[in-house]
C-alpha positions, -999 to 999 in steps of 0.1 A, spaced: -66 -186 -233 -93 -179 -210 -129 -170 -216 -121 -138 -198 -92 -122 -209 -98 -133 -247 -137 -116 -244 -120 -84 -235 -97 -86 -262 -123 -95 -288 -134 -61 -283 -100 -44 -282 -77 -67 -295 -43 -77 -285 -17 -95 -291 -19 -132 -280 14 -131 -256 -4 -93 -244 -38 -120 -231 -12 -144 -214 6 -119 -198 -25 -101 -185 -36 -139 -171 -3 -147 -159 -6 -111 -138 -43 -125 -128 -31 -155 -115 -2 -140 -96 -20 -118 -73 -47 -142 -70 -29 -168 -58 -8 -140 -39 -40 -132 -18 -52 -166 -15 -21 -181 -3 -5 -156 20 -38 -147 36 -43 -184 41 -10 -182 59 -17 -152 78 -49 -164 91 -26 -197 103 -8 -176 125 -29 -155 142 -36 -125 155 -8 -131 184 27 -124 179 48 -157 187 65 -162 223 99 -158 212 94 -127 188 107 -94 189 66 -83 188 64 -101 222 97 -91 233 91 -53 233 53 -62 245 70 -74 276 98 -49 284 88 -16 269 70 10 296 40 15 273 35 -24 258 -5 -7 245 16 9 218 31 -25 207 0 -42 202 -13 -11 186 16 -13 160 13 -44 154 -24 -47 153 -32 -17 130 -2 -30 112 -22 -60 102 -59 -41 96 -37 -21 73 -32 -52 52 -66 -62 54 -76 -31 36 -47 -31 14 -61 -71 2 -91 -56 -8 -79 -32 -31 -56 -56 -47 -88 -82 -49 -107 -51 -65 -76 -47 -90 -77 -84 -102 -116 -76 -112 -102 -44 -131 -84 -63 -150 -109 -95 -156 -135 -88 -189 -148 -59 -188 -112 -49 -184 -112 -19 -172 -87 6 -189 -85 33 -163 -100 22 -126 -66 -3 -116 -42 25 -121 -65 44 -88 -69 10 -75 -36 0 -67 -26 35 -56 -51 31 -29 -31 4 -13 2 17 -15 0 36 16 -18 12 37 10 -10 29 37 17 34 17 23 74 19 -12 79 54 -17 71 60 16 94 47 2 118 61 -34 116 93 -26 109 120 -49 125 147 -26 124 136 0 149 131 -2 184 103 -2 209 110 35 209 107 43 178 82 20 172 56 40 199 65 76 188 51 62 151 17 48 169 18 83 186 23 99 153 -5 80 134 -30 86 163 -23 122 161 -32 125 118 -59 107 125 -72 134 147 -61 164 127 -77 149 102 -109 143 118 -109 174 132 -103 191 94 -137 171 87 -156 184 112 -145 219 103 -151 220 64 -184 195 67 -200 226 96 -212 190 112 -206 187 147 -188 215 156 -190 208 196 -168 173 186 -141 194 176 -129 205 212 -132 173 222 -107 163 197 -82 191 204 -79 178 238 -77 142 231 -46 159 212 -35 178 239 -39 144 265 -16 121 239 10 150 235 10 150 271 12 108 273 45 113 248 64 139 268 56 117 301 76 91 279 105 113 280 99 124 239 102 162 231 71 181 214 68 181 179 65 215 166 76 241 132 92 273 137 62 292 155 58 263 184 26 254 166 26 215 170 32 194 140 34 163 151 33 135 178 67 116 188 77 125 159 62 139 127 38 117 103 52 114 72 38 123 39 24 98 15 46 102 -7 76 100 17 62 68 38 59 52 3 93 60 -7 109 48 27 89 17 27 82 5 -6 108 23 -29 78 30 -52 73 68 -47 78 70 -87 48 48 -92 30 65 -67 35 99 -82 27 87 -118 -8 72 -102 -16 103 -80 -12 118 -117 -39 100 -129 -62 100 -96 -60 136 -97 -74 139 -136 -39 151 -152 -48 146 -190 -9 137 -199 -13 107 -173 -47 98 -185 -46 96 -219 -7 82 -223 -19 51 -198 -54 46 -209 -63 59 -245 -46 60 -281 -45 82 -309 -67 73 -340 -67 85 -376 -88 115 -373 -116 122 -396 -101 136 -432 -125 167 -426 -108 173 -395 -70 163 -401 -56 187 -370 -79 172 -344 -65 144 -321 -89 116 -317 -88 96 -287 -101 57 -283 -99 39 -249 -75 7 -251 -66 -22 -229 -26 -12 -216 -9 -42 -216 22 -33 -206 6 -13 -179 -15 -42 -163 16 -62 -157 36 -32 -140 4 -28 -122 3 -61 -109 37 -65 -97 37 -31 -80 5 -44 -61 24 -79 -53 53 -56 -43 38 -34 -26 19 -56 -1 41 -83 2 64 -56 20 42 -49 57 34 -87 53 68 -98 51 81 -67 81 51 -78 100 59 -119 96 94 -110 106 86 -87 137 53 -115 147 76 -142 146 55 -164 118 66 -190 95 87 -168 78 100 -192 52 63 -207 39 53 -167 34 86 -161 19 80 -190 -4 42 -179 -9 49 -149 -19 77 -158 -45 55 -183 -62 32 -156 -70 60 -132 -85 70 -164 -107 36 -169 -116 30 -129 -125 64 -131 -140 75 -105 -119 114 -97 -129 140 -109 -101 155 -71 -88 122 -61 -72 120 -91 -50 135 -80 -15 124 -111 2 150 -130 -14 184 -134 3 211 -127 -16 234 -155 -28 270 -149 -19 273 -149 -60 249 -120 -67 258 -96 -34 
């Protein structure tokens, strides 16, 4: 039993299999990010010769928006790998109850972008009118900054027509304007989707995410069912509901393998469409779910024996 791990449950005790499973979870995404960056870094920012990265790079009319997928694709990661780094300190002594659940919602749609983006089963085509519709948020979002903040207000028509110059980029490209019912434009190639759809697409986690959004935007029923328990109220008070923090055991470890889940999915799209070692990432990444005793259905990597199709 670690120093860490049994400290925290000193305090708040648990249940000696509760600390190993918390440590095994620990160890699993540690060795997750240690490992598969280690890998990542090995391969490089470059796509290999003989990918399908390189392939559309070469014969696709605007190659800028393969390298952009592909690039942003891994920053996406990068950010993603710090939130799941933050996580593992969450859940090191002090454990904290309530900060991993907004943690690892953070990542998930980083990792649902990067897995857009890196996805092998769509085309060059496809593949552009997503970098077209990710450039375009970004905009509207910066120009609904700029508007609510009052702070630089002469940025914003500079914006608008950096709109109005990739909109015109994308129709050159033979794609038809995005727009709702009024012709008001909604979109770039095609439309960006919500969080909550992107997650669901990519990561199959849109339940997770909802139940985390729960507690990231202070819903008590979230809050105090993940992170707090009922104790005996005083006897002069026996109607009131007293509330304690407590360590959620059970809620670390579905925390942890969500995290593992959720970003070994753009790094195993992007390994696929770069062309990497895709077996020693493969194999990476499945020695951390065995070490975080992560249960065998959510492991998509694996391929399916002719047995258990």
């Amino acid at each position: 039993m670690s120093d860490d791990v049994s400290s925290a449950a000193a305090r708040m005790p648990l249940d000696p299999v509760e600390v190993k499973l918390i440590e095994a979870c620990r160890k699993g995404l540690g060795l997750f990010h240690s490992e598969v960056g280690r890998l990542i870094r090995v391969a490089g920012p470059q796509p290999r010769p003989d990918s399908q990265a390189e392939q559309e790079y070469k014969t696709y009319v605007r190659p800028e928006s393969i390298s952009s997928a592909w690039s942003a694709a891994g920053l996406l990661i990068e950010f993603a790998g710090d939130h799941v780094t933050a996580f593992i300190k969450t859940i090191t002594s002090p454990v904290e109850t309530v900060a991993g659940f907004t943690c690892v919602r953070s990542m998930l749609e980083s990792c649902a972008i990067a897995a857009w983006f890196a996805d092998p089963a769509v085309d060059a085509e496809m593949r552009t009118r997503r970098v077209f519709a990710y450039r375009f948020e970004s905009i509207e979002q910066q120009i609904t900054l700029l508007r609510t903040s009052g702070a630089q207000p002469g940025a914003i028509p500079v914006l608008e027509a950096r709109a109005d110059d990739l909109e015109a980029e994308a129709i050159r490209l033979g794609f038809p304007r995005v727009t709702d019912r009024h012709g008001h434009r909604i979109g770039i190639g095609v439309r960006m989707p919500s969080a909550t759809q992107i997650i669901d697409e990519m990561l199959d986690l849109a339940p997770m995410y909802r139940l985390l959004s729960a507690i990231a935007h202070g819903h008590h029923w979230a809050i105090t069912q993940l992170g707090y328990k009922e104790i005996d109220a005083s006897p002069s008070a026996p109607d009131m509901k007293v509330l304690q923090k407590r360590i959620n055991p059970q809620g670390i470890v579905v925390l942890s393998h969500t995290a593992l889940r959720g970003l070994a999915r753009p790094i195993w799209n992007l390994a696929r469409f770069c062309g990497w070692d895709l077996l020693r990432i493969e194999e990476a990444i499945e020695n951390a779910a065995d070490e975080a005793a992560m249960p065998m259905k959510p492991r998509f990597w694996r391929t399916p024996l002719p047995a258990e199709a």
